[in-house]
N, C-alpha and C positions, 0 to 999 in steps of 0.2 A: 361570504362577503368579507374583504379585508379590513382590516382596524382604520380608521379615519381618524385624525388625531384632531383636524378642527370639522365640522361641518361643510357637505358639498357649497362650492362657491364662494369661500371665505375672501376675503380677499384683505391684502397687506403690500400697504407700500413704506417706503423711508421715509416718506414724509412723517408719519406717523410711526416715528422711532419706538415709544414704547411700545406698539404694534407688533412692528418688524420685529424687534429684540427677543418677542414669544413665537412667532413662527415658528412651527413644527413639521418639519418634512420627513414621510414615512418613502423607504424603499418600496416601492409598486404602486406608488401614488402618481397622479398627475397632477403637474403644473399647467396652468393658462399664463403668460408670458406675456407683457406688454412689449412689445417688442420694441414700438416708439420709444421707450424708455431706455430701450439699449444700445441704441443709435440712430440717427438724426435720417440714416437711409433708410428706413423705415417708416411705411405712413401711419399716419396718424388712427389711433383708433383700429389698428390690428394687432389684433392679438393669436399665439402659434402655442397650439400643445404640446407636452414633450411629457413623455410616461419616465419617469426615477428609477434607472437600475441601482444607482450606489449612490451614496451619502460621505462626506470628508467635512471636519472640519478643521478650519485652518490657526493658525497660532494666533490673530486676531480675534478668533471668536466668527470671523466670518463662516459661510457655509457653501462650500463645491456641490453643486449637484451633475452626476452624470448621467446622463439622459437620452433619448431616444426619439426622434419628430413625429409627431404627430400627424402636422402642418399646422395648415391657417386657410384662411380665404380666397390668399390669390395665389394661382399655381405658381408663378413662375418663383415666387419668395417658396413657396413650398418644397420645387425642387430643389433651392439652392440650400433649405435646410436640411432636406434630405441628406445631399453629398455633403454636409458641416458635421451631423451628428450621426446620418446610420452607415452611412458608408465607411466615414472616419468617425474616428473616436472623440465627441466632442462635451463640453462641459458650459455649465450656466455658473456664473457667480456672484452670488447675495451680496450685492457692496453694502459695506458699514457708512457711507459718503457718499456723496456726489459733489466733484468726479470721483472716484473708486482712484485711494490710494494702497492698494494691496494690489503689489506686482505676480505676475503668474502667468500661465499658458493657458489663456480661459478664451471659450470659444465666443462669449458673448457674457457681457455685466448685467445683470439686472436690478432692479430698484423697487417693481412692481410687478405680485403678481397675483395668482385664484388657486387654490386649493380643491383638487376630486376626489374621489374614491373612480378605479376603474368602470365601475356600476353605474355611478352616476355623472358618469362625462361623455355628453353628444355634440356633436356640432354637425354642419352639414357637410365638409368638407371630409371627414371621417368614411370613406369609400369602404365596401364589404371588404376588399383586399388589405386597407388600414386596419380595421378592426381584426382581421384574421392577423395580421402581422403583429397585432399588439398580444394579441391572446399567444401566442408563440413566445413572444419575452417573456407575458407574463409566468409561463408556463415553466421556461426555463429558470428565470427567477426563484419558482418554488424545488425544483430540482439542484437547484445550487442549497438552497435553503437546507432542506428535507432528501439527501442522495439516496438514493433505493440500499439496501444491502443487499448484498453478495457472499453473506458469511456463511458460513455454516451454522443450521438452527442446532442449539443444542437446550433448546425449550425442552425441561423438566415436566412431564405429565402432573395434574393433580391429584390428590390421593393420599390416605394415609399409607400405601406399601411403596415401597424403595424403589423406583426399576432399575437401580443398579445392584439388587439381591438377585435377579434373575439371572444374574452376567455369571456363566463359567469362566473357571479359567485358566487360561491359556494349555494345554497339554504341550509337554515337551516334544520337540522336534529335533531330529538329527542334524537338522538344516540351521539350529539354532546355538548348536557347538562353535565356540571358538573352532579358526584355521589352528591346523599344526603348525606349529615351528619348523623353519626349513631347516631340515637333517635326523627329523625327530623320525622318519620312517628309518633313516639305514642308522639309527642309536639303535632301533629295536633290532632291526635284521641283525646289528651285529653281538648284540647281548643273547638273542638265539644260537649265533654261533658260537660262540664262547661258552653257552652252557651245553651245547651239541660236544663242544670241546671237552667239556670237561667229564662228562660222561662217559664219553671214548676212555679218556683215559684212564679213568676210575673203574672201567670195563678191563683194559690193557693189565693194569695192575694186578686185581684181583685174579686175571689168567694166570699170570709170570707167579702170583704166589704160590698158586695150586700148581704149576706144572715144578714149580723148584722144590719140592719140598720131599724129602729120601734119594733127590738123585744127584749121584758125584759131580756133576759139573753145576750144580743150580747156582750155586754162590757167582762164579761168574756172570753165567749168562742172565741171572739176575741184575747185578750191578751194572749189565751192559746195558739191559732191556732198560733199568732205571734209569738210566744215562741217556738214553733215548729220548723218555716220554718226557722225562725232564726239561731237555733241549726243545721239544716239538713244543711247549706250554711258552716258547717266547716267541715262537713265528709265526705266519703270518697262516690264515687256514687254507687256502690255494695252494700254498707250498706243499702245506703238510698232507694233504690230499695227494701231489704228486709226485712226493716222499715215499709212502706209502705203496706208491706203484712199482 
């Protein structure tokens, strides 16, 4: 059952200023509405329910209730409050006065009215289809209150062991490498060439030594061959490959 802040059927009017001045209106609460009191097109001695989705209060002190129909007694006032408050968005406002001098877009003034809890407000006019329609605001009302989550549970087991002692972790993955640098493959391929390079030559040399050594022409063809390998050590290795042919 919801919080009732005065007792089913309280009732408060202006006239009774320090009254009025403690009225207490709960969101999901229902008002009884003298409606004669709201205006003069209204007969006398009818009064219209209207269930509180929202509460405002104003720089006066006064207080905006938003609200939902109920009805009342006679249809045809019924329907017109129907299309006042559910079809359109309509509002009740607690004058401080009569006549109510707090200007605003207020769907109807009131001066007089009765205090429910949903539980304990019947009238006859309250059709299965009323009742079912209210139970749906109210429903919704609590949903705007209390929104479901959709989070992820990350509820903590009870216990004195840890369950994040049980957690391995992670193994390395290949997948988990930094990308290469674009050029870093032909840096390598070409640092393989170069040391391909330099082996040949370090090959070449120690040939040219061993073949120059007790014979009359080594000195030359020495300094040629050195002249050679020398020069191939600044070009390009494609060249030197078809130098070589």
């Amino acid at each position: 059952m919801r919080k009732v802040g005065h007792p089913d059927g309280a009732e408060f009017s202006l006239e009774d200023h320090a009254a009025w001045e403690s009225l207490t209106v709960l969101r999901g609460q229902i008002v009884e509405v003298d409606l004669n009191s709201a205006g003069e097109e209204f007969p006398a001695d009818l009064w219209g329910g209207f269930l509180v989705t929202r509460i405002e209060l104003g720089l006066e002190g006064d207080m905006v209730l938003h609200v939902k129909s109920l009805g009342c007694d006679d249809p045809e006032i019924t329907r017109g409050l129907s299309t006042s408050f559910n079809r359109r968005a309509g509002c009740l406002h607690l004058c401080h006065s009569d006549p109510c001098e707090v200007d605003g877009d207020f769907t109807l003034h009131i001066s007089r009215l009765r205090v429910f809890s949903p539980e304990g407000f019947a009238r006859d006019y309250m059709t299965a289809a009323v009742k079912k329609q209210m139970k749906k605001w109210l429903d919704q009302m609590d949903e705007e209150t209390n929104p479901p989550s959709f989070g992820l549970d990350i509820t903590i087991p009870a216990g004195d062991e840890s369950p994040w002692e049980k957690v391995e972790p992670m193994k390395p993955s290949a997948k988990a490498h930094p990308p290469k640098a674009p050029g870093e493959d032909m840096e390598r391929v070409s640092e393989e060439k170069r040391k391909e390079l330099r082996r040949r030559l370090n090959d070449a040399k120690a040939k040219m030594s061993q073949e120059g050594v007790g014979g009359a022409g080594s000195g030359p063809a020495l300094a040629r061959g050195h002249q050679e390998i020398v020069h191939l050590h600044y070009i390009h290795p494609h060249l030197w490959k078809r130098r070589r042919r």
